[in-house]
C-alpha positions as CSV (number, residue, x, y, z in Angstrom):
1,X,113.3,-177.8,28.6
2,X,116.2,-179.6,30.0
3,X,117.7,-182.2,28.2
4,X,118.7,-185.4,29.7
5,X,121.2,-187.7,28.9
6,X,121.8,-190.2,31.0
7,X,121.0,-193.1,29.9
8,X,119.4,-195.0,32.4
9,X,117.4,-192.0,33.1
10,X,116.3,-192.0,29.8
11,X,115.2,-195.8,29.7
12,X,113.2,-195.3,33.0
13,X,111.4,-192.4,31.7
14,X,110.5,-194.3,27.9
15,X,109.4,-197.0,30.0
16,X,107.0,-194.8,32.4
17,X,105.4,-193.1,29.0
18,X,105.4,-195.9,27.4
19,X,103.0,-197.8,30.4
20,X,101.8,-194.2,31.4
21,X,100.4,-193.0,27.6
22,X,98.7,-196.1,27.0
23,X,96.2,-194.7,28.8
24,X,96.4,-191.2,28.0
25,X,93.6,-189.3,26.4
26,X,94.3,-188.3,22.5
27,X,94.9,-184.4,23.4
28,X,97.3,-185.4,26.6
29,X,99.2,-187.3,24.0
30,X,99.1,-184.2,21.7
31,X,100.1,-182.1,23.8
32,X,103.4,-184.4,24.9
33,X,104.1,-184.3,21.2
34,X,103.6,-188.1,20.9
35,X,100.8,-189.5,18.0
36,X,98.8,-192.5,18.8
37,X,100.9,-194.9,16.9
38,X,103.8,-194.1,18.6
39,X,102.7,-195.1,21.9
40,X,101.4,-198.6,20.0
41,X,105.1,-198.8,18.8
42,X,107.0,-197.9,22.0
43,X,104.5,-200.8,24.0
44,X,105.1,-203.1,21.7
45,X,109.3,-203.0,22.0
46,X,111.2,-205.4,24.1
47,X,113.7,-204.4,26.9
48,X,116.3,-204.8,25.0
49,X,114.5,-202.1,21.9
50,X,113.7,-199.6,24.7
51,X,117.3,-199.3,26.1
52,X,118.4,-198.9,22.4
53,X,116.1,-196.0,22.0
54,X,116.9,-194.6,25.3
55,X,120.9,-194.5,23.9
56,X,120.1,-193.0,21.0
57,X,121.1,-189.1,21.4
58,X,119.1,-187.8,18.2
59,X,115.7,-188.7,20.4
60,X,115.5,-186.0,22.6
61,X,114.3,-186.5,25.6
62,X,113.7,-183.4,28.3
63,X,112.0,-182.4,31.5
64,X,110.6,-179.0,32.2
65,X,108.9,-177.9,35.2
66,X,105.6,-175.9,35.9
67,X,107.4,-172.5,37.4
68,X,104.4,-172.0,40.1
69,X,104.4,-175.5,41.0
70,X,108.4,-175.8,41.5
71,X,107.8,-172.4,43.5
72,X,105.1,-173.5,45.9
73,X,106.9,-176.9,46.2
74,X,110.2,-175.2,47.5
75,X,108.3,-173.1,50.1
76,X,106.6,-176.4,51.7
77,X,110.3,-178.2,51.9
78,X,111.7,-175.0,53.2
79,X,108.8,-174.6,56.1
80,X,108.8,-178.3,56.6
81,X,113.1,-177.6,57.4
82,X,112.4,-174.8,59.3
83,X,109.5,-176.9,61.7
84,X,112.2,-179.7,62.1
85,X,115.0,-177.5,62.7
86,X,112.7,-175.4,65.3
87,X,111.8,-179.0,66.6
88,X,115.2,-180.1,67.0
89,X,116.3,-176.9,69.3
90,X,113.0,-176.8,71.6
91,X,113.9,-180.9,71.9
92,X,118.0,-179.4,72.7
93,X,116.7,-176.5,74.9
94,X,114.4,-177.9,77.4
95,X,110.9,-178.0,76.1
96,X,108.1,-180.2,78.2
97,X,107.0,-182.9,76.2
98,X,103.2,-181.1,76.7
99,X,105.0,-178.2,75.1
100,X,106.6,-180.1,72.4
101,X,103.2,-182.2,71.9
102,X,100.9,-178.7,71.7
103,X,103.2,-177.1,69.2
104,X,104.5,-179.8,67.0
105,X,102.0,-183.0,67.8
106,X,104.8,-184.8,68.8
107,X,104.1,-187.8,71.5
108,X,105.7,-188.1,74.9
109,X,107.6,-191.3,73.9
110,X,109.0,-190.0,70.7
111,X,110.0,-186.4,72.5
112,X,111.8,-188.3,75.5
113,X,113.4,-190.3,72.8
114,X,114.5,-187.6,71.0
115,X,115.4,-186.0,73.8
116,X,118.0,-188.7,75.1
117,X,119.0,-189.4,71.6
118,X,120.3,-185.6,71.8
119,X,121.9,-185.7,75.0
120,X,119.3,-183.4,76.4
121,X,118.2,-185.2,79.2
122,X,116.4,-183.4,82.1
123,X,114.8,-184.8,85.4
124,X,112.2,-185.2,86.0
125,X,109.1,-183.2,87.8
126,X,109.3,-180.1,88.9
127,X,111.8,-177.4,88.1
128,X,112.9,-174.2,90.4
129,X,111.9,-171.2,89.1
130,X,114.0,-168.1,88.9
131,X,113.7,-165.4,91.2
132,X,110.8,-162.6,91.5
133,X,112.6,-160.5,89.5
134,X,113.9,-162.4,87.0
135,X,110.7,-163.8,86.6
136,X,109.0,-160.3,85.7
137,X,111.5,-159.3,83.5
138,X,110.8,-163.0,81.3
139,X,107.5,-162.3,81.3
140,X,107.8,-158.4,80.0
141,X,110.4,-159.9,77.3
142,X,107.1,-162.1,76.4
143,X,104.6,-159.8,76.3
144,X,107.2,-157.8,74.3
145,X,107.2,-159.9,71.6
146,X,104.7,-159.5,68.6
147,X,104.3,-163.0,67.3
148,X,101.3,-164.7,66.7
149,X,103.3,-167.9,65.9
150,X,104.0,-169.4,69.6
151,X,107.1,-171.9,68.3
152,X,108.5,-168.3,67.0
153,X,107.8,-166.5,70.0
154,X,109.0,-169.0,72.7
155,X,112.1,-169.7,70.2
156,X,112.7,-165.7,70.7
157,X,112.3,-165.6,74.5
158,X,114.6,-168.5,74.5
159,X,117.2,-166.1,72.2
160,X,116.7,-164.0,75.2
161,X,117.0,-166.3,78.4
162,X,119.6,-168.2,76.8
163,X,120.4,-169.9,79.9
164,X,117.2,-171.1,81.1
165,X,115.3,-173.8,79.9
166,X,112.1,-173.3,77.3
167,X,110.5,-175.6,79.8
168,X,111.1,-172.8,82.5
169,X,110.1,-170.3,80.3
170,X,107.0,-171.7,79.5
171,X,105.9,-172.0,83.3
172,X,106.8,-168.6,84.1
173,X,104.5,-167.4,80.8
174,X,101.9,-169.4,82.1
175,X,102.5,-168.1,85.9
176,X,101.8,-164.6,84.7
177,X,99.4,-165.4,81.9
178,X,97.2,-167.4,84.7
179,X,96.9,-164.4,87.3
180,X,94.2,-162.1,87.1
């Protein structure tokens, strides 16, 4: 457990049990360590009673986490970062708005947005395409890679074509993907 002394911390959290075990089931408030007629006590003190108790350092007062819970939780920010930050660079690098709305369900207006927001503008309509050859070797590089995950594997084709546009990239996927 992890002990916590600030005191305004400590006040917020006496407050929240105090509302919070009123309504608690007898073995919830067992297991908290609290009996029944200190929850009576604690609703019954004044603002003024409760930031006493909170100051008082021989009432400890801790947190402690659920180790699988904290675990999980810190994966789904850490995916959640890594969608935004792959969001950000397909927005930087070129990426059609039907690109950036299949693989992140983002809307035009907010992807042009973000777009100009970034500096990345682009014109619009139609783009030239690299040459024959150029066009064969993107599309080798993309069958190269073994990713099911298609924001992964247009990020790496990207890493590769550095200088070309993910929007590019994407039509000359879809060139080669679309003939028989």
């Amino acid at each position: 457990m992890l002990p916590l002394l600030d005191t305004q911390v400590r006040l917020v959290l006496l407050n929240h049990v105090a509302v919070r075990l009123a309504e608690a089931k007898p073995d919830e408030l067992h297991a908290a360590g609290i009996a029944n007629e200190q929850v009576a006590r604690l609703r019954q003190l004044s603002a003024l009673d409760l930031n006493r108790l909170a100051t008082m350092r021989d009432l400890t007062i801790g947190v402690s986490f659920d180790a699988a819970g904290l675990t999980a939780g810190l994966r789904t920010v850490s995916l959640v970062n890594e969608a935004k930050a792959l969001e950000a660079y397909f927005i930087r690098h070129g990426a059609s708005w039907q690109m950036m709305s299949a693989l992140f369900k983002i809307r035009r207006k907010v992807t042009l947005r973000r777009r100009r927001d970034c500096g990345a503008w682009r014109p619009s309509g139609r783009f030239p395409l690299p040459d024959t050859a150029l066009r064969e070797r993107i599309y080798r590089a993309w069958h190269a890679i073994e990713e099911p995950n298609l924001r992964v594997r247009y990020y790496r084709l990207h890493q590769a074509f550095p200088n070309l546009s993910i929007a590019v990239l994407e039509a000359v996927a879809r060139e080669f993907e679309d003939e028989p």
